[in-house]
N, C-alpha and C positions, 0 to 999 in steps of 0.2 A: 701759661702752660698748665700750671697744677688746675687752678681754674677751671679750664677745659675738660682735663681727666677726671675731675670731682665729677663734671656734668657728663663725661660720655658714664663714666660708671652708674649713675641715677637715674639714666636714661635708658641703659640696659639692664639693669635690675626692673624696676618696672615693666618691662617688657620683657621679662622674663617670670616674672614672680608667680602668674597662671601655670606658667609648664612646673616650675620647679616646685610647686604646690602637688600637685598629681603623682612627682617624685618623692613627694615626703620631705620635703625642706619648704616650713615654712619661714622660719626667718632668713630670706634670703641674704646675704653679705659675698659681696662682689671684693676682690683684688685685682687690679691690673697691674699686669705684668712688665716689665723693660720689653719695650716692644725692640724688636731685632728681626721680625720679617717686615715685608713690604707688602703683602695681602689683608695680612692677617692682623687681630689685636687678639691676645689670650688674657683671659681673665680666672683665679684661683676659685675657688668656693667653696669657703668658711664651713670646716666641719666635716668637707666631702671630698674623694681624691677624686673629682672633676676636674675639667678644666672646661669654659667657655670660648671657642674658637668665632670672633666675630671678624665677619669679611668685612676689609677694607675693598677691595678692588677684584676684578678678575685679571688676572696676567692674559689668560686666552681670549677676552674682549667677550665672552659671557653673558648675559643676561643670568637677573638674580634668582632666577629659578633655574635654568638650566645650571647654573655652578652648582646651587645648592645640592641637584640631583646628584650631578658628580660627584660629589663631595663623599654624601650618603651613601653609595656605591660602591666608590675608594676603600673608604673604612670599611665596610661591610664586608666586601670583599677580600679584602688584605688580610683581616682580623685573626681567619684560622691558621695563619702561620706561626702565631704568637709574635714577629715581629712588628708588629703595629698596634695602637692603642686600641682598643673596644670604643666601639658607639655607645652612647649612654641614651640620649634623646635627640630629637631635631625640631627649632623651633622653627616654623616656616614663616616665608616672605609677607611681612604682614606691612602697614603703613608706618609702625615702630619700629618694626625690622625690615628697612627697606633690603636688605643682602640677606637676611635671617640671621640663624648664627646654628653653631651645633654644639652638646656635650659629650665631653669625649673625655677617657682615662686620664688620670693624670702620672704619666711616667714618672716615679722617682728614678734623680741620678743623677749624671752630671757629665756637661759636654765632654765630646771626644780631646782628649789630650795630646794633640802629636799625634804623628805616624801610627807609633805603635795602637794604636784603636783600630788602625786600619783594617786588620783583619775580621774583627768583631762586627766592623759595619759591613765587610764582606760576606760575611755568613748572616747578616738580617737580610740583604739580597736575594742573598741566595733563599732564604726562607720565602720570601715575596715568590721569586721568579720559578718556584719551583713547583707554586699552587694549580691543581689541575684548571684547566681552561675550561669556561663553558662553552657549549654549544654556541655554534656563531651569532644567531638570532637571541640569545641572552647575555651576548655582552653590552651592548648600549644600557647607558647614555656613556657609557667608559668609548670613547676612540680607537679604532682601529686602523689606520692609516694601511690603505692596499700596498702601499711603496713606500716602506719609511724610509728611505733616504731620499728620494722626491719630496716626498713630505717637508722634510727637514729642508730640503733647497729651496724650498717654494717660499716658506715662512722666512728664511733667513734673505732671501732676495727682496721677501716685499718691505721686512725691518729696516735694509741696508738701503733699500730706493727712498723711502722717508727720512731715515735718518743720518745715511752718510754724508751725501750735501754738505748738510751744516758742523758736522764732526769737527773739522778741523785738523784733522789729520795730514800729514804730512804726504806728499805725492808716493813719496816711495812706500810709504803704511798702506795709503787705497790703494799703490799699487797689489802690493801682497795679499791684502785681503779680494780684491775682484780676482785675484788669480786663483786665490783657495776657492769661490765661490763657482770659477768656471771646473777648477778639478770635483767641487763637489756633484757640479752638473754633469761634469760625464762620467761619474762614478756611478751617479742614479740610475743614468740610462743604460750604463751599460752592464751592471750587475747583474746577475739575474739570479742568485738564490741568497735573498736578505739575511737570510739566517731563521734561529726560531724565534717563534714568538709568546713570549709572556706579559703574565702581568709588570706592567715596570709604575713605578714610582714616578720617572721625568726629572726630579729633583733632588737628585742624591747626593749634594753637599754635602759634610764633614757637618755643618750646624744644625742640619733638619733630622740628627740622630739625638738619641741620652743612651748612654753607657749606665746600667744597672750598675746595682753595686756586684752584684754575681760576676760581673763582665760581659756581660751579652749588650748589645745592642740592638738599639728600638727605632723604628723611622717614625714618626711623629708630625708629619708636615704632607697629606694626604689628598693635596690641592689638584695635581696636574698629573693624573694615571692616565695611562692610556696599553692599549695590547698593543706590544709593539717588540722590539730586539732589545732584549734585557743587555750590550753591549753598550746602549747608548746610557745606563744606567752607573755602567762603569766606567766608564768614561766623566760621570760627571762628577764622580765621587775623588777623582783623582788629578784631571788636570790642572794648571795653577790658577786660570782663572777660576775656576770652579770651586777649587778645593779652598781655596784663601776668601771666598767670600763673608762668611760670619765672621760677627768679631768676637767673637766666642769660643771659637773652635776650629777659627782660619788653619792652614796648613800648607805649607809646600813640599809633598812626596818626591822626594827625590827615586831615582828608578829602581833600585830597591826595594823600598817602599811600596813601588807602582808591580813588583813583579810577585811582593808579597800577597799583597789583596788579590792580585788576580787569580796566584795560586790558590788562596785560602778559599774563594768563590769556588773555583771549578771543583773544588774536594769537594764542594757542599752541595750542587746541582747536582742533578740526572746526567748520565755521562753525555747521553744525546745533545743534552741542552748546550753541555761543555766543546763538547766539539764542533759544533756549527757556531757557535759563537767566537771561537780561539782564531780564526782566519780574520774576524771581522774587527778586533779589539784597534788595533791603528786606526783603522777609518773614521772607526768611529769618534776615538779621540779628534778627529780629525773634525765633522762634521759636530760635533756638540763646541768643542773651542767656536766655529762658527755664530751656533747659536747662541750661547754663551757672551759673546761680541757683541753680536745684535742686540741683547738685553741690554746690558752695556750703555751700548748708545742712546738704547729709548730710556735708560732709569737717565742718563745725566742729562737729558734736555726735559723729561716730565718731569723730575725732583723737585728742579728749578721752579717748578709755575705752584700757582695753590690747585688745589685738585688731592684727587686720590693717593697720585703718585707722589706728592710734595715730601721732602726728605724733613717736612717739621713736623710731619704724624710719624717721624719715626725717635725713638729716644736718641740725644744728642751725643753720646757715644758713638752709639748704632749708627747714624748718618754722616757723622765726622769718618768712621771707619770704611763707609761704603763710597764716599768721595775718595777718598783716599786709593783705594785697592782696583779703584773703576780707574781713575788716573794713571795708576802706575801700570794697570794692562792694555791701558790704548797708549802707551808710550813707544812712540816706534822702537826701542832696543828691545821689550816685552811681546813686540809684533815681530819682530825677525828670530828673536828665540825662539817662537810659538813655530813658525816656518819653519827654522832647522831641523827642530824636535822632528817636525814628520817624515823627515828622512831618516832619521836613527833606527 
């Protein structure tokens, strides 16, 4: 293993050492970081508060130019809210950089503690979702799904057609879940004012923030934007499979908690934004646990094999901890909780 990391950092340095010349850092010196995403590998840079964001994999099935676009878009975009890191450079897709890589700010701080963050990751949302929208012909390559909750059903059905088969899952589990998937289906169709739409994030775990030392909160993990209903945002920052994912900065909000954030959001949005979004906050819970699910089942059958997805590119914490928490949310007592919940 060290082995390995000696070579991926020799390998990226090198193929790095042109851009970061042009930046003015000639002696280039790389650190890799305790890897804890599943995308990504971060790497430090000696002297500079960068960081080197190198793709492991696209989640969205991507090609390494179209992600890289994304990527560069993300952050650019996000950037004027102050809650998100600054672009630094981009190295593009070359035969050393088969995925590229990007540099980006390096947030000092330190993961969210508990609940009580909750609020401060509530108001970096809100800072995102609150950013004026462009003209509709300049938002690409960022997504904009016509019917984000189709959206959502489409992708989580074609997940669950691959991957539930082989789950393992107990009759009465697929039961529950083909059940939420047909409610998610006729909630699609039959909705008809989605709500507003902003810039969102897609990935708003409790891990993919740093807590400054001021107390403010920074999203840092710029992978999967898309224009879509900043509800599915909060939604994912809160519920338990969502929220308990990092091993870092895992959490289970009790509702409380879950009424805190939400308040603390809507103080910080445009009222407009606050009020077409407040009808839509359960569904949404509802439809992200879904997806959420589905990931689920594609990380614990890809982990398994070598490839991109293998849980041994990821630090042995970090992959002990995501067997662990993926286990405990496909456990049918964790799947009939999930169902009661959307009654409450």
């Amino acid at each position: 293993m060290l082995a390995a990391m000696t070579d991926d950092v020799a390998r990226l340095t090198a193929a790095l050492a042109p851009l970061f010349h042009e930046l003015g850092v000639d002696d280039l010196h790389l650190t890799k970081l305790d890897a804890h995403g599943v995308s990504h590998d971060h790497f430090a840079v000696r002297g500079q508060p960068w960081l080197v964001r190198a793709p492991k994999l696209s989640q969205l099935d991507l090609g390494a130019e179209a992600q890289m676009a994304l990527q560069v878009a993300a952050f650019e975009r996000a950037a004027p809210s102050g809650a998100s890191p600054r672009l630094i450079a981009t190295a593009p897709v070359t035969q050393a950089l088969p995925l590229g890589a990007l540099i980006v700010e390096r947030i000092e701080g330190a993961a969210p503690d508990g609940p009580t963050h909750l609020p401060a990751i509530a108001r970096a949302l809100a800072g995102i979702h609150a950013l004026p929208l462009p003209e509709p012909d300049a938002r690409p390559p960022i997504p904009e799904p016509t019917a984000p909750f189709k959206a959502l059903a489409a992708r989580a059905h074609a997940t669950f057609e691959t991957y539930l088969p082989g789950a393992g899952l107990s009759r009465a589990a697929t039961r529950i879940v083909q059940e939420r998937m047909r409610w998610l289906s006729d909630f699609a169709s039959q909705h008809v004012d989605p709500g507003p739409v902003t810039l969102c994030v897609t990935d708003a775990h409790p891990g993919n923030f740093v807590i400054r030392r001021d107390g403010r909160a920074v999203f840092v993990d710029l992978e999967k934007p898309a224009y879509n209903l900043p509800g599915l945002d909060l939604a994912h920052a809160v519920i338990a499979v969502a929220a308990g994912w990092d091993p870092t900065a895992g959490m289970q909000p009790d509702a409380a908690a879950r009424d805190g954030f939400v308040k603390a959001w809507m103080a910080a949005v445009p009222a407009e934004i606050a009020e077409r979004t407040a009808p839509l906050i359960l569904a949404a819970r509802q439809a992200v646990w879904l997806r959420t699910f589905g990931f689920f089942l594609r990380w614990r059958t890809e982990s398994q094999a070598d490839g991109p997805w293998s849980a041994t590119r990821l630090g042995p914490g970090a992959a002990a901890h995501f067997r662990r928490h993926v286990e405990a949310s496909l456990d049918d007592e964790a799947i009939r909780s999930a169902a009661e919940a959307w009654t409450a």
